[in-house]
C-alpha positions in Angstrom: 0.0 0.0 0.0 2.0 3.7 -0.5 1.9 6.5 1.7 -1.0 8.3 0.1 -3.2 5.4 0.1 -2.8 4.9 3.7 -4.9 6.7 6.0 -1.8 8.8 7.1 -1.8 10.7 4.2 -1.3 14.5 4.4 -3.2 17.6 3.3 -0.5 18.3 1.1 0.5 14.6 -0.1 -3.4 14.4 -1.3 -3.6 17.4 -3.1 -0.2 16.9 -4.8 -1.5 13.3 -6.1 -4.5 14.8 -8.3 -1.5 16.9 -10.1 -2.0 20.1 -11.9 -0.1 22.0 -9.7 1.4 24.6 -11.7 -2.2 25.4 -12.7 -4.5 25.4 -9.8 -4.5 27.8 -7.0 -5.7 29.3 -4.1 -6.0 33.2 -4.3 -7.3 36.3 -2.3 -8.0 39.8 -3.4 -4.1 40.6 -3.3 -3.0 37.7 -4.5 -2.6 34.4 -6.7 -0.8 31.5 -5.8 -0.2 28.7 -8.0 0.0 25.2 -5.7 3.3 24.2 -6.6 4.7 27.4 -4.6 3.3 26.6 -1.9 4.6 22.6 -2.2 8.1 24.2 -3.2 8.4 26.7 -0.6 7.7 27.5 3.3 5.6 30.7 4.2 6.9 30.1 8.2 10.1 32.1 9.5 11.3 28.9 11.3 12.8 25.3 10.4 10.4 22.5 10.6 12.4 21.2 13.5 10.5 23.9 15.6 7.0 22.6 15.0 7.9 18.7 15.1 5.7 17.0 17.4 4.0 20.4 18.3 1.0 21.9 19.4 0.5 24.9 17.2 -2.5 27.5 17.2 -2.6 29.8 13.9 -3.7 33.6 15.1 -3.6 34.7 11.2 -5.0 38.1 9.9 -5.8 36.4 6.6 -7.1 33.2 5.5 -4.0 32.9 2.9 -1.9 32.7 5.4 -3.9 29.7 7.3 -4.0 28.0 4.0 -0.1 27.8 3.5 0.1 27.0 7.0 -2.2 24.3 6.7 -0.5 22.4 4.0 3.5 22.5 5.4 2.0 22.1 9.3 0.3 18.5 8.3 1.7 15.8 9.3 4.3 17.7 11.2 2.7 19.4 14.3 0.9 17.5 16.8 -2.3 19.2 17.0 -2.9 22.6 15.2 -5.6 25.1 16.5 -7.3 27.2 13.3 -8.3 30.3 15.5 -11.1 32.4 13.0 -11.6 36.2 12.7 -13.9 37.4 15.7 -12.2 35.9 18.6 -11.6 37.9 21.8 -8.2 38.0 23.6 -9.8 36.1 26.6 -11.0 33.2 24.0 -8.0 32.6 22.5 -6.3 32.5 25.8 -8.4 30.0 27.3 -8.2 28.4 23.7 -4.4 28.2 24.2 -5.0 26.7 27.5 -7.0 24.1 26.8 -5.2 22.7 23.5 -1.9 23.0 25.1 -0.3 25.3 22.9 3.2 25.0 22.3 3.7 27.7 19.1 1.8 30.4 18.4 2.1 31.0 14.6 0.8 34.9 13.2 1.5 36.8 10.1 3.1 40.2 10.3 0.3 42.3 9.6 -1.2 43.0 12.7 -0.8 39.6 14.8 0.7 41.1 17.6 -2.2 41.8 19.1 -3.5 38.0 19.1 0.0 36.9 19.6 0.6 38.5 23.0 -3.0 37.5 23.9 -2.3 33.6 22.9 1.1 33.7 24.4 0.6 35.3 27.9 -2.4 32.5 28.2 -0.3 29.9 29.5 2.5 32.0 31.1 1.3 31.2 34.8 -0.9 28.5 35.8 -4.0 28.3 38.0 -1.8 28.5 41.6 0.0 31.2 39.9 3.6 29.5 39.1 5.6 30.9 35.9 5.2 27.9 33.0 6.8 28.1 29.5 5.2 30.7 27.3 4.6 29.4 23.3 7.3 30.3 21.1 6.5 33.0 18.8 6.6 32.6 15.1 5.8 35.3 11.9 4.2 33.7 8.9 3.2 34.9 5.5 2.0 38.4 5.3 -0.8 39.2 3.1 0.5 39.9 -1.3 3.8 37.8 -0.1 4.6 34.6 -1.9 6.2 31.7 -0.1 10.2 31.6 0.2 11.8 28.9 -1.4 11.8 26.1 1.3 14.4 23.4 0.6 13.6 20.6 2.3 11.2 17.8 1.7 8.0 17.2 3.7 8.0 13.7 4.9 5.0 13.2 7.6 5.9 12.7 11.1 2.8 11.8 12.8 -0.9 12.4 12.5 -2.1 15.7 13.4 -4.8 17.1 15.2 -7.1 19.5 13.5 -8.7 21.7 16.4 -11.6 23.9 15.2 -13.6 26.4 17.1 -17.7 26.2 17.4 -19.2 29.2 15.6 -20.3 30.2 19.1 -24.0 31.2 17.7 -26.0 29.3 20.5 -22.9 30.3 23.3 -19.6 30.5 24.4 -17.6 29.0 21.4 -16.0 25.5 22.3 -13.3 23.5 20.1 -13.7 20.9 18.8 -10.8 18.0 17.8 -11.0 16.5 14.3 -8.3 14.1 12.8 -7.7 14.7 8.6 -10.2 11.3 8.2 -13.0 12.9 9.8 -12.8 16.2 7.9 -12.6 14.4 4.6 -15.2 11.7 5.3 -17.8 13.6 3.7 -15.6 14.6 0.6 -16.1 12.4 -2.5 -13.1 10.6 -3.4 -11.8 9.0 -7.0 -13.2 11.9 -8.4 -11.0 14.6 -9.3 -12.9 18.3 -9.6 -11.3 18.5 -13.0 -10.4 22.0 -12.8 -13.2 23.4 -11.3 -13.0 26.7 -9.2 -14.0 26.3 -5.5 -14.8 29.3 -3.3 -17.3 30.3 -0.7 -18.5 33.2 1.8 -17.1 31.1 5.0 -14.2 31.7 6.5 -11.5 28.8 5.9 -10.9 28.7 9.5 -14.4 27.4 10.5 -15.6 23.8 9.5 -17.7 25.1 6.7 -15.5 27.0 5.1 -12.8 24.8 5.8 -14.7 21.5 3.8 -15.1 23.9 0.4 -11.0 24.3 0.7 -10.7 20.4 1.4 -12.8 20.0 -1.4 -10.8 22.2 -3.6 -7.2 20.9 -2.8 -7.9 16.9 -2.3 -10.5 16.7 -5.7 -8.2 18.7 -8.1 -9.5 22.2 -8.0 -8.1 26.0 -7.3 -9.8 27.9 -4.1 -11.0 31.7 -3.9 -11.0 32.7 -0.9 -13.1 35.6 0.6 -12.5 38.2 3.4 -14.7 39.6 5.7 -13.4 42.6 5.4 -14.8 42.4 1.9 -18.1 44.1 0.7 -20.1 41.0 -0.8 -20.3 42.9 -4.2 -16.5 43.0 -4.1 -16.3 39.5 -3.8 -19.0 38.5 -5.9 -16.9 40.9 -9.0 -13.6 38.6 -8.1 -15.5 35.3 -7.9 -17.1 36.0 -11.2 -13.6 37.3 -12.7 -12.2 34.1 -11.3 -15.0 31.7 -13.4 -15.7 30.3 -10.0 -17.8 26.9 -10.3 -19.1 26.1 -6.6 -19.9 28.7 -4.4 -21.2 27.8 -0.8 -22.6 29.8 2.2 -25.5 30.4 4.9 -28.3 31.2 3.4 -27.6 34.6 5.2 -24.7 35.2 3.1 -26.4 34.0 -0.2 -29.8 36.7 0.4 -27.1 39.5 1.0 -25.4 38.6 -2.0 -28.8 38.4 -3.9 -29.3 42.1 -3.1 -26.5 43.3 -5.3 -25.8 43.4 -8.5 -23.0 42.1 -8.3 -24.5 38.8 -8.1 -25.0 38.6 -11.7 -21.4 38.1 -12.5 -21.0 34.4 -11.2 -22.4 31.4 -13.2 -22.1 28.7 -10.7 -22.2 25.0 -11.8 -23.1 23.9 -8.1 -24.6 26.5 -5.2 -24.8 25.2 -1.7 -26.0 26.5 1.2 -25.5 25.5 5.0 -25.3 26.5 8.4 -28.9 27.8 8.7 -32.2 26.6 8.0 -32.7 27.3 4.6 -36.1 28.4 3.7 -38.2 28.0 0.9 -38.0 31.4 -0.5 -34.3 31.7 -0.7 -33.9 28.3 -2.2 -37.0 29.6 -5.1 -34.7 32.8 -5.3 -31.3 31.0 -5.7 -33.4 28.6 -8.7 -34.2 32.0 -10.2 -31.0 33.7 -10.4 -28.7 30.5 -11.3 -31.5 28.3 -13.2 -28.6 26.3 -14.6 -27.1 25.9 -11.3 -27.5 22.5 -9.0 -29.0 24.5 -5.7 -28.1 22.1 -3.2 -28.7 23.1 1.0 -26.5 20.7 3.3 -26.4 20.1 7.1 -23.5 19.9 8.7 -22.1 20.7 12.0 -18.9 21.5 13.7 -19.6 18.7 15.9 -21.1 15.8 13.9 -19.8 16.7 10.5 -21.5 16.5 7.3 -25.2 15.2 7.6 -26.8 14.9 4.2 -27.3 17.1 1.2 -30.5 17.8 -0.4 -30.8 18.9 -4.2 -34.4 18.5 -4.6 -35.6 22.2 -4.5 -37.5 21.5 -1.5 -36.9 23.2 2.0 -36.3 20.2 4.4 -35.3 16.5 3.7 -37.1 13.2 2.9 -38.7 12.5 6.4 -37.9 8.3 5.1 -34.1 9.4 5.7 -35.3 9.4 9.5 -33.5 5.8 10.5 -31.8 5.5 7.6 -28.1 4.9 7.1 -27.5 7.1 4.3 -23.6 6.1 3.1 -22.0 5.8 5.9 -24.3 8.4 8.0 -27.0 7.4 10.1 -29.9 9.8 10.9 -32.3 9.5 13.9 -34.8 11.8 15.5 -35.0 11.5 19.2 -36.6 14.2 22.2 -37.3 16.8 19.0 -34.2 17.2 17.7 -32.0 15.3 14.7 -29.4 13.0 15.9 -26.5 12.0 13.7 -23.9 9.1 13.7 -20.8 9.6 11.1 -17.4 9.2 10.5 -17.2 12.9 10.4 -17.9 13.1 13.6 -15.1 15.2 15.7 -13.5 13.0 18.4 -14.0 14.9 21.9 -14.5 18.6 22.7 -10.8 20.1 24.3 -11.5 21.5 27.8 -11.2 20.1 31.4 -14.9 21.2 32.1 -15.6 20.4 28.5 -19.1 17.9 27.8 -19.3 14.8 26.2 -19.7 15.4 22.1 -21.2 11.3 21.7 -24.4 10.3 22.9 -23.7 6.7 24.5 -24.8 4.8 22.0 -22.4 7.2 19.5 -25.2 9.9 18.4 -24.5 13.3 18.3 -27.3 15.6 19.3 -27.7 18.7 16.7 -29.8 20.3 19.1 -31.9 21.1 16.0 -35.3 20.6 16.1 -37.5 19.3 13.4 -40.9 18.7 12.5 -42.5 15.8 10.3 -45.3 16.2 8.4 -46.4 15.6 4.4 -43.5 12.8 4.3 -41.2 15.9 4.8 -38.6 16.5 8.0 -38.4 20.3 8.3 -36.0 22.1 10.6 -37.7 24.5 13.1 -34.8 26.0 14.5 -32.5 25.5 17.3 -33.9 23.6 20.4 -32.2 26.6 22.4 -33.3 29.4 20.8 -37.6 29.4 21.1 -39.2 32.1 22.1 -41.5 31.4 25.1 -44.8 33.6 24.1 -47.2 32.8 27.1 -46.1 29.2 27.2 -46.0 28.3 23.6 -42.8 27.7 22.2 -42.3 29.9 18.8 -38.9 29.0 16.8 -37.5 32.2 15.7 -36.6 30.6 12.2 -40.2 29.4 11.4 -41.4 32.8 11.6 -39.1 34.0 9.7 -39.2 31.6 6.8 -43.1 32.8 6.3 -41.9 36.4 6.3 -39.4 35.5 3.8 -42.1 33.7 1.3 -43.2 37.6 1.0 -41.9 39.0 -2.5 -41.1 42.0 -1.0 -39.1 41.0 1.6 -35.1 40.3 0.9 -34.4 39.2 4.3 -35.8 38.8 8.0 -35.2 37.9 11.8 -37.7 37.7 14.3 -36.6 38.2 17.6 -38.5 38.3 21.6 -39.8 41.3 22.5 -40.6 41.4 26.8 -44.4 41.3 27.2 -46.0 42.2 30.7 -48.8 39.9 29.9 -47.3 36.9 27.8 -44.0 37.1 29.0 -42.6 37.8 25.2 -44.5 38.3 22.0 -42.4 37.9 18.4 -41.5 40.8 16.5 -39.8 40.6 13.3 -36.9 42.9 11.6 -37.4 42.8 7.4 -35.0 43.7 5.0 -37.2 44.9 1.7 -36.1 44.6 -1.8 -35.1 47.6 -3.1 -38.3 48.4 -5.6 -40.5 46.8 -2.7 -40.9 50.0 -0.9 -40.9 52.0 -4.2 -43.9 51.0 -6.0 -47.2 52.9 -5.7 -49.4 51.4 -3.3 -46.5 49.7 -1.7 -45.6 52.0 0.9 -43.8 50.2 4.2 -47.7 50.6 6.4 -48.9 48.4 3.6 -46.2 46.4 3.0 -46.2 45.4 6.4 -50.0 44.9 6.8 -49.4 42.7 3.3 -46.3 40.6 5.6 -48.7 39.8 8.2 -51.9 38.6 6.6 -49.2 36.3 4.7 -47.6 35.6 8.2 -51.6 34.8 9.7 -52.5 32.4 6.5 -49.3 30.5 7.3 -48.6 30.5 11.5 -50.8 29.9 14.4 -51.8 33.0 16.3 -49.4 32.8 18.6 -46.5 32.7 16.1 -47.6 35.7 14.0 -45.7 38.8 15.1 -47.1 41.4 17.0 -44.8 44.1 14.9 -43.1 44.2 11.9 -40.2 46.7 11.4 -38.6 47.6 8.4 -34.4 47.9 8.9 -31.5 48.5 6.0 -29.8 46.1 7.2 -29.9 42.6 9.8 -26.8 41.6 11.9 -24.7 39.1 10.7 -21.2 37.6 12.7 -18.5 36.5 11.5 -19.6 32.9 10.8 -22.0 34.2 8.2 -25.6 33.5 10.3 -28.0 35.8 11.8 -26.7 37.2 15.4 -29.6 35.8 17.8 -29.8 36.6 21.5 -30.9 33.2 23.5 -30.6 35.0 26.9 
């Protein structure tokens, strides 16, 4: 059996195998890099000798950098710890605690910040005794191509890939992967044959990080994004990059509808994830890329990749309810959709940290879903209902009636404290841009036109008492609605 067939293969070792290197890439908005640079050279200002047998967390300014990281740290670090944009000082520190940080890798352009943060986590202990601080180390700064390296990369052990929990439904929490479980979901023995890979997520968070799996193990380039980035901006350098699969929430994919801009991509394959997604923006995303396979997956952080569902439909099959689907196996139990995978991440880090496995080897989603016309719908997280006089509402179900309104680009119904019910639902609505324009179409109408659509669709209790109009929702840094559970 060789090395790459093994199940100690690299990052790098698989991507080299599909070839092509001198023509594929992975790029930004200052710069393209061809993947045979970044096999021929080293974008860390250290020998590998420093990161042998290491446990290394990556405080990058730029997903570049985390990329070319990625692919020379593989198979030579012990654990590495893919720290996204977003995180506060006091995370990362307890982060470096808890993974047992050894380096602290961060490019030059405004790491030191993150740096000093990561590395003074571990300088004293709980009794207050000195212990070894990480070691420091500058990486690739943004528009900088990789040095020439000279010296070959022969795998030393297995490494830990620790990612952090978006941190939508709490505190975030990280989460330990090996290479097998991130890939299990990734078809293999078929090469991507050239196609262009990019998507709104972040690299450094699981969803964003499976597109750029995708890319370098099936034979394709990678665009990456920045949040830092306007979504027209992107959209213009996706489009001028003749990107083929483009993935987000459905929250990135009904900003992006909003511009222009979104008229410059042609994707072969759009996927969305990471929220429910709705009728409406699944109908919207048919209209705008009829040629496109719209496909909406679930995944987690946690369990890995569920299912995907290309069907049109909002929802899944409710026959895939105890089901082994491939290797996945899908069970509803107390409410909520259980999942047990190979993808599935080994253990939460953390002394105090919970168990990630049922007993019998389930992983709870904590999403809760709803059977009914041979269809399983998600209602939205189990966490995150609002209580109105006893009845439990689900933020997203509200929210995906508001959005069947042709006027309305984008919605988030939220609790509003009620001296009589405890809370009643009100709902924030984006409008399209002519919605608001048009005679007879003026926001008080508009808004009495939202909630006789809302009352044909919800019980009474789920329609909202108050509709009001916003330019724009909040969105975090994973790419999903910011909610409030408190």
């Amino acid at each position: 059996m060789t090395l790459l067939a093994a199940a100690s293969a690299t990052l790098w070792q698989r991507t080299a195998a599909q070839g092509g290197l001198a023509s594929r890439f992975v790029a930004n908005a200052q710069v393209r890099l061809p993947l045979e640079v970044l096999g021929s050279g080293t974008s860390l200002a250290a020998p590998a000798k420093v990161f042998a047998g290491q446990c290394v967390m990556l405080c990058t300014t730029t997903q570049l950098a985390t990329v070319c990281a990625l692919l020379e740290l593989d198979g030579l670090a012990r654990r590495i710890v893919l720290c996204p944009p977003g995180m506060t000082p006091d995370q990362l520190s307890q982060a470096a605690r808890e993974a047992d940080v050894t380096v602290v890798v961060g490019d030059a352009a405004g790491a030191a910040v993150v740096l000093d943060a990561a590395g003074a986590s571990v300088a004293h202990d709980a009794a207050g005794t000195k212990m070894h601080q990480p070691r420091q180390v500058r990486c690739l700064a943004p528009g900088v191509r990789p040095r020439p390296a000279g010296r070959p990369r022969h795998p030393q052990c297995e490494t830990e890939w620790v990612l952090f929990t978006s941190g939508s439904t709490g505190a975030p929490k990280l989460v330990l992967h090996r290479l097998a479980s991130l890939l299990a979901a990734i078809p293999s023995g078929t090469p991507a044959a050239a196609t262009v890979f990019s998507t709104f997520y972040d690299v450094r968070r699981y969803g964003g990080l499976q597109i750029l799996l995708r890319a370098l193990v099936g034979g394709g380039s990678m665009v990456l994004s920045s949040p830092d980035e306007a979504p027209a901006a992107f959209l213009a350098r996706a489009g001028q990059a003749g990107i083929g699969f483009l993935s987000g929430t459905p929250t990135h994919w009904r900003r992006a509808l909003l511009t222009p801009q979104a008229a410059l991509i042609c994707p072969r394959d759009v996927r969305l994830s990471g929220e429910v997604a709705d009728q409406a923006i699944l109908d919207a995303l048919r209209a705008a890329y009829p040629g496109a396979r719209i496909c909406h997956a679930f995944a987690s952080t946690e369990a890995g990749v569920g299912f995907a569902v290309a069907d049109g439909l909002a929802g899944f099959p409710a026959g895939w309810l105890g089901q082994t689907r491939g290797d996945v196996e899908l069970c509803a139990a107390g409410g909520t959709l259980r999942l047990r995978s190979p993808g599935t991440a080994t253990r939460y880090l953390g002394q105090a940290a919970p168990a990630l496995r049922q007993p019998d080897g389930f992983v709870d989603t904590h999403d809760a879903i709803e059977t009914a016309g041979g269809r399983a719908r998600f209602a939205g997280r189990r966490d995150g209902v609002i209580n109105v006089g006893g009845q439990k509402v689900h933020p997203e179900e509200v929210e995906a009636a508001v959005n069947g309104h042709p006027g309305v680009a984008m919605s988030q119904a939220r609790a509003k404290a009620s001296r009589i019910t405890g809370a009643i639902v009100v709902v924030d609505v984006v409008l399209h841009e002519d919605a608001a324009g048009q005679p007879g179409a003026a926001p008080r109408e508009v808004e009495s036109d939202i909630l006789r659509t809302c009352r044909a669709i919800l019980a009474a209790y789920k329609v909202p008492a108050a509709v009001r109009f916003v330019p724009e929702l909040g969105v975090g840094t994973s790419g999903k609605l910011i909610r409030s559970h408190a």
